[in-house]
MARZAVEX-217406 format. One line per 3 residues: their letters; for each residue x, y, z of C-alpha. Coordinates in steps of 0.05 Angstrom, whole numbers. Last residue first. Example, Ala and Ser with C-alpha at 12.3 -4.5 7.8 and 13.67 -1.06 7.14 Angstrom:
sa> 273,-21,143 ~ 246,-90,156
end
This chain:
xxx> -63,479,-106 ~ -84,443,-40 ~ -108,375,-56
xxx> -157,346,1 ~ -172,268,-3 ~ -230,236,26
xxx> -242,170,61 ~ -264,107,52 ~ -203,73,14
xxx> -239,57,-53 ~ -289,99,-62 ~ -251,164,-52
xxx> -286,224,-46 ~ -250,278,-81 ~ -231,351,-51
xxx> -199,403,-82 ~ -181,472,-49 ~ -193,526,-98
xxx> -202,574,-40 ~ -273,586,-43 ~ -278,504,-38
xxx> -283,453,-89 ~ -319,386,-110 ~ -300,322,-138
xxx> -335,246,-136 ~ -306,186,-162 ~ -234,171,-131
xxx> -217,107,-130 ~ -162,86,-88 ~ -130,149,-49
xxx> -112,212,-91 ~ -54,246,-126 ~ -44,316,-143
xxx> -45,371,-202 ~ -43,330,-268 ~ -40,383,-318
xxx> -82,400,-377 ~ -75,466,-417 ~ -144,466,-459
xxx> -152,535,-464 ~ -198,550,-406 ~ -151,516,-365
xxx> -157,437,-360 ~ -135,410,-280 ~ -128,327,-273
xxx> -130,293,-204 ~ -108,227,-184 ~ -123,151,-175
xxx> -103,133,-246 ~ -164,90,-247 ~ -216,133,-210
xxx> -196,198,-246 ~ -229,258,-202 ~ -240,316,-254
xxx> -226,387,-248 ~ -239,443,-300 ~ -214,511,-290
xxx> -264,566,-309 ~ -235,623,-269 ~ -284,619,-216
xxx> -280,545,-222 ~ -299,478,-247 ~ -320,412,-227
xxx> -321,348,-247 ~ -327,267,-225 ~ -313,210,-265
xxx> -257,204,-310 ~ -227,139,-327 ~ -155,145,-327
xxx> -123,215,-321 ~ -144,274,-361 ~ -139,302,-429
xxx> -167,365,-463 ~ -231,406,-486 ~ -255,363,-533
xxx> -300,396,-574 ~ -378,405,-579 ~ -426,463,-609
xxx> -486,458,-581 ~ -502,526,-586 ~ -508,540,-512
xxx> -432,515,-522 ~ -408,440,-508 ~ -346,420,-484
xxx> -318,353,-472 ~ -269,328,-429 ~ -223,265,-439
xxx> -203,199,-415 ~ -249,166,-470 ~ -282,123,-429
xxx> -294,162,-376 ~ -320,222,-413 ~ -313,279,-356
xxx> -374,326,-386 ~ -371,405,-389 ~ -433,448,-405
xxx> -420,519,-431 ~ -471,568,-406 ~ -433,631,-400
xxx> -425,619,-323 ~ -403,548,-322 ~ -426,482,-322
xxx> -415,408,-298 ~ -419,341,-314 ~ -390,276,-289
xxx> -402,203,-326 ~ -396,218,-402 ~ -376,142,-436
xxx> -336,165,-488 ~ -325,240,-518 ~ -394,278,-520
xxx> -449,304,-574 ~ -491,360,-566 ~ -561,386,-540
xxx> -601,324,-553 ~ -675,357,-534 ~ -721,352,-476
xxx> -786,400,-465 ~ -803,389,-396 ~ -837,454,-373
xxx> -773,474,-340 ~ -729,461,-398 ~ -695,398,-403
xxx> -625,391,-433 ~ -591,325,-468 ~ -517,318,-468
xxx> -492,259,-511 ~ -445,188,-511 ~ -501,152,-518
xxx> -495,103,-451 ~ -463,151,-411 ~ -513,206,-420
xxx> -498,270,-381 ~ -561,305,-365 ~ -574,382,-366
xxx> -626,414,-335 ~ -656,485,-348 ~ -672,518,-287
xxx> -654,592,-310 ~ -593,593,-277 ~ -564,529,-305
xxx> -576,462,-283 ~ -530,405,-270 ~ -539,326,-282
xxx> -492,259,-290 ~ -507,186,-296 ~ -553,191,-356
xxx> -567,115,-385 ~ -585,128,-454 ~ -601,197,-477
xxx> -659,232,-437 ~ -732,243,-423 ~ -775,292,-388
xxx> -794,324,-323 ~ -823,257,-288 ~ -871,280,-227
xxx> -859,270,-153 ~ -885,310,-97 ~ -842,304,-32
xxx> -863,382,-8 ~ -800,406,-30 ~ -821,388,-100
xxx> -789,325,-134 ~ -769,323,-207 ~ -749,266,-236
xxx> -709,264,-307 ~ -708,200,-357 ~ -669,153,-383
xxx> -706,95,-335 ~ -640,54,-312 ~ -596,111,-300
xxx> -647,159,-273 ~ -621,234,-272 ~ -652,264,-206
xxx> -683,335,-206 ~ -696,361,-130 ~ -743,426,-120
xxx> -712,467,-69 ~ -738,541,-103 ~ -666,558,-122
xxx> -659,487,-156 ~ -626,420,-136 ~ -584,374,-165
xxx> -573,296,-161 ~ -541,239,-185 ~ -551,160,-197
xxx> -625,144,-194 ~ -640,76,-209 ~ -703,74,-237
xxx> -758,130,-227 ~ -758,174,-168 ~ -796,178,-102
xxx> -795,221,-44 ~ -766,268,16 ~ -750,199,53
xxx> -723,226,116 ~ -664,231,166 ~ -659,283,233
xxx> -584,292,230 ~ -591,359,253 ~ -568,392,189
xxx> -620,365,166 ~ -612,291,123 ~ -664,281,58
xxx> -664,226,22 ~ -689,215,-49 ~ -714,149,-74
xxx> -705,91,-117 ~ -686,48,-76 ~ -625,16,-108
xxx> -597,83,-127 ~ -613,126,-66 ~ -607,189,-88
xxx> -581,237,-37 ~ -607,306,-5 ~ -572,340,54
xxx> -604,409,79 ~ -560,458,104 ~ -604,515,105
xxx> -578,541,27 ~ -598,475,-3 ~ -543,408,-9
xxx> -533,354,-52 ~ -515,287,-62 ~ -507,226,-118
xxx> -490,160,-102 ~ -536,128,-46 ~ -541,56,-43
xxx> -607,38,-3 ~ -646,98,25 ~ -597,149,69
xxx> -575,155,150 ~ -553,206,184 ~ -486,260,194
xxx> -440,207,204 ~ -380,241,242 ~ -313,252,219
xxx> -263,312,238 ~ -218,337,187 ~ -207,411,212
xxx> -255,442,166 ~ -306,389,191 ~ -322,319,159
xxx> -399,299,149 ~ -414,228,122 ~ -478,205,96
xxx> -509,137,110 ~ -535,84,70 ~ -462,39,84
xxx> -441,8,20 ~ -462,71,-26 ~ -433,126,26
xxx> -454,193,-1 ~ -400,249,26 ~ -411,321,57
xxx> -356,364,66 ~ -362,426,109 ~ -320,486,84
xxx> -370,541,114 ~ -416,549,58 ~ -434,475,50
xxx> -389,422,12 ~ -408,366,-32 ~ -385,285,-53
xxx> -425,233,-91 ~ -394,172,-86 ~ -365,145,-15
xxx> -352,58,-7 ~ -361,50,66 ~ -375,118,107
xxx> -322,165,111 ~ -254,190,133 ~ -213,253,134
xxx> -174,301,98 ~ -120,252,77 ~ -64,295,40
xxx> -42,325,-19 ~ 6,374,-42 ~ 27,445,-40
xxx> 60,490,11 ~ 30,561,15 ~ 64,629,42
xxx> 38,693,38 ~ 59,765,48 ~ 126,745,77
xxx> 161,819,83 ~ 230,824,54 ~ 295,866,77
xxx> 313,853,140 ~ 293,780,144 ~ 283,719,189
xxx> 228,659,181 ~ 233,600,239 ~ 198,540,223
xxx> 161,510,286 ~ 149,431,287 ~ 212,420,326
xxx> 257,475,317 ~ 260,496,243 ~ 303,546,205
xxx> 283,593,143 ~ 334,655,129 ~ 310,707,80
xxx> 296,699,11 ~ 347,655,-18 ~ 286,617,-58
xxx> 331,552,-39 ~ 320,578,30 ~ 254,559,30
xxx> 261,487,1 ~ 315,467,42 ~ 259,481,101
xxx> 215,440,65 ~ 256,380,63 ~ 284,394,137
xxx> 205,379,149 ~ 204,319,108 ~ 190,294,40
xxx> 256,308,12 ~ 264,335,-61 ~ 206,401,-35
xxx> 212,437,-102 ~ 216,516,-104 ~ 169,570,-122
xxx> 181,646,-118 ~ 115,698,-128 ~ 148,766,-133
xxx> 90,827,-104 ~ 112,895,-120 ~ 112,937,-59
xxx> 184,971,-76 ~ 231,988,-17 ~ 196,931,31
xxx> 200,879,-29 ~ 122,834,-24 ~ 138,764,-21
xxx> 90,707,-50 ~ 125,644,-27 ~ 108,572,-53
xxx> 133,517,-26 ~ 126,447,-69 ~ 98,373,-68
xxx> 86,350,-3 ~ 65,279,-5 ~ 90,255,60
xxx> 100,312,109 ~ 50,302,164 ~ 24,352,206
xxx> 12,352,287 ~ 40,412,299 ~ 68,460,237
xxx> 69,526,269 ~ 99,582,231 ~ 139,634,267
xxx> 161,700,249 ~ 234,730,258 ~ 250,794,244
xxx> 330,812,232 ~ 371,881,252 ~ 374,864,324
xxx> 401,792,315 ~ 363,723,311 ~ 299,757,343
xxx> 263,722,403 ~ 214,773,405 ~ 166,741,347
xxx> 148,795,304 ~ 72,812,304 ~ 43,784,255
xxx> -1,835,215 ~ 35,824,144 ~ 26,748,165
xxx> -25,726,106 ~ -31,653,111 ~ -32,611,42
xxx> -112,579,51 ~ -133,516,89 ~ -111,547,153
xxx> -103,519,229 ~ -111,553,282 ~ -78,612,313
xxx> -27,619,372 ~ 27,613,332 ~ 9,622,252
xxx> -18,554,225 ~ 0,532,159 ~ -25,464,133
xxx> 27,415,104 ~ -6,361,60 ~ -12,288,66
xxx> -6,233,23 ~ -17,169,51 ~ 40,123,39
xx> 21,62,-15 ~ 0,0,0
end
């Protein structure tokens, strides 16, 4: 087995621990200077791990001239003297470590930020996790197929089953309360988990529902593998069918006009539902589309799985590739600049497209990744389905 990957998160003394690169502009120098003429700050790295740390990035800000230089250097030894070697390597100050505490000393630069990079184990699930989300204050939420349950893991990587689900939940969701919804693949129902923990069954769909979205109004669409069609479900737990889709959809989003938009895995297409049902073929996809997601112009974005690639398709329905990712794509997700992210479940990692079609591989994962999501820092997280627990990638 291989060693879990971890990833270094800052945490200024006497503070707690960050997900994002910590500003210290407001630190207060640490009194027990090197010399009079040097400040020293502190950065706390208690109770981390250093396995799977990746690089140290530095974003320094030149007292005499208040232009921000970024600096990046390679961590070769995946340890704390590793990182350490790292930050003097960008010969910007002097970088020592006691302990778990590195030591940063200059006369001449301010540290604006500093980030490490890499991946790590952000904390563990339910048997066999799918679906994967996030609420507003950096809680993740995972669908546990093997166990019925959903998982709920805190900023700071604490686990707790949050209630229990139907029979093999995949997909999940969340409303602006805190509401958990899955669909429960076997049953053929929605779930629905308060924040509580207090566990219902909001209501039926057709066959074999296998993700899950949710409009501004609460009303819960489901794509139905086995059925190739669309439920919708009021927040009152009434049922209807919205319309029909490609063969087998096993991925769904909406836009901000409620249309819905199915990933078809079976004919390799995207079809979209208006509100008042009205279904159409809007383009054509790579291999086997499992994920979708879209973005703010209206361009819909599918992980193909079996073609190890990501499609595009305009409001047009004009379709392209948009690049490569790892082995067998499943979930995506995309960000404020229009990144795409997909969690590959073979390859066990993470791939990044830009806009225009750069693709990188940007971190590894446990065994099996298949659902993605991100944070308001462009942390990444996957749910792993193979190791029961979830991975966070810090870019």
């Amino acid at each position: 087995m291989k060693a879990l990957d971890s990833q270094i998160n800052l945490r200024v003394v006497n503070n707690t621990a960050l997900p994002q690169p910590v500003s210290i502009l407001a630190i207060v120098p640490n009194p027990n200077t090197a010399n009079n003429n040097n400040i020293l700050y502190e950065f706390n790295f208690s109770a981390q791990s250093y396995v799977g740390v990746t690089n140290v990035n530095a974003y320094i800000s030149n007292t005499s001239n208040p232009t921000i230089v970024v600096y990046n250097a390679p961590v070769t030894s995946q340890s704390i003297q590793g990182v350490v070697d790292a930050l003097n390597s960008l010969n910007q100050g002097f970088f020592s470590f006691s302990g778990t505490t590195i030591y940063v000393s200059s006369n001449y630069y301010i540290y604006s930020n500093l980030s490490i990079s890499g991946s790590s184990i952000f904390g563990t699930t339910g048997l066999f996790p799918n679906g994967i989300t996030i609420d507003s204050a950096g809680n993740i939420y995972t669908a546990n197929g093997n166990s019925n349950n959903v998982s709920k893991i805190t900023p700071s990587g604490v686990s707790t089953i949050l209630g229990t689900t139907g029979v093999s939940p995949t997909g999940i969701t969340i409303d602006s309360s805190g509401n958990i919804y899955t669909a429960n693949f076997t049953t053929n129902n929605v779930s629905k988990i308060t924040p509580s923990g207090v566990s219902t069954i909001l209501g039926s769909a057709t066959l074999s529902p296998d993700a899950i979205t949710i409009d501004s109004a609460g009303n819960i669409y489901t794509a139905n593998t086995n059925s190739n069609n669309v439920s919708k479900i009021t927040p009152f737990g009434v049922s209807t069918i919205l319309g029909a889709t490609g063969t087998n959809p096993s991925g769904i989003t909406i836009d901000s006009s409620g249309n819905i938009y199915t990933a078809n895995n079976g004919s390799n297409n995207v079809s979209k539902i208006t509100p008042l049902g009205i279904s159409t073929i809007l383009g054509v996809t790579g291999n086997s589309p499992s994920g979708i997601t879209i973005d703010s112009s209206g361009n819909i974005y599918t992980s193909n799985a079996g073609g190890n690639n990501v499609s595009k398709i305009t409001p047009l329905g004009a379709s392209s590739i948009l690049g490569a990712t790892g082995s067998n794509p499943r979930g995506i997700t995309i960000d404020s600049s229009g990144n795409i992210y997909t969690a590959n479940q073979v390859s066990n990692n993470v791939s990044k497209i830009t806009p225009l079609g750069v693709s990188t591989i940007i971190g590894t994962t446990e065994n099996n990744p298949l659902g993605i999501t991100i944070d308001s820092f462009n942390n990444i997280y996957t749910s792993n389905f193979g190791s029961n627990n979830v991975t966070i990638i810090v870019q």
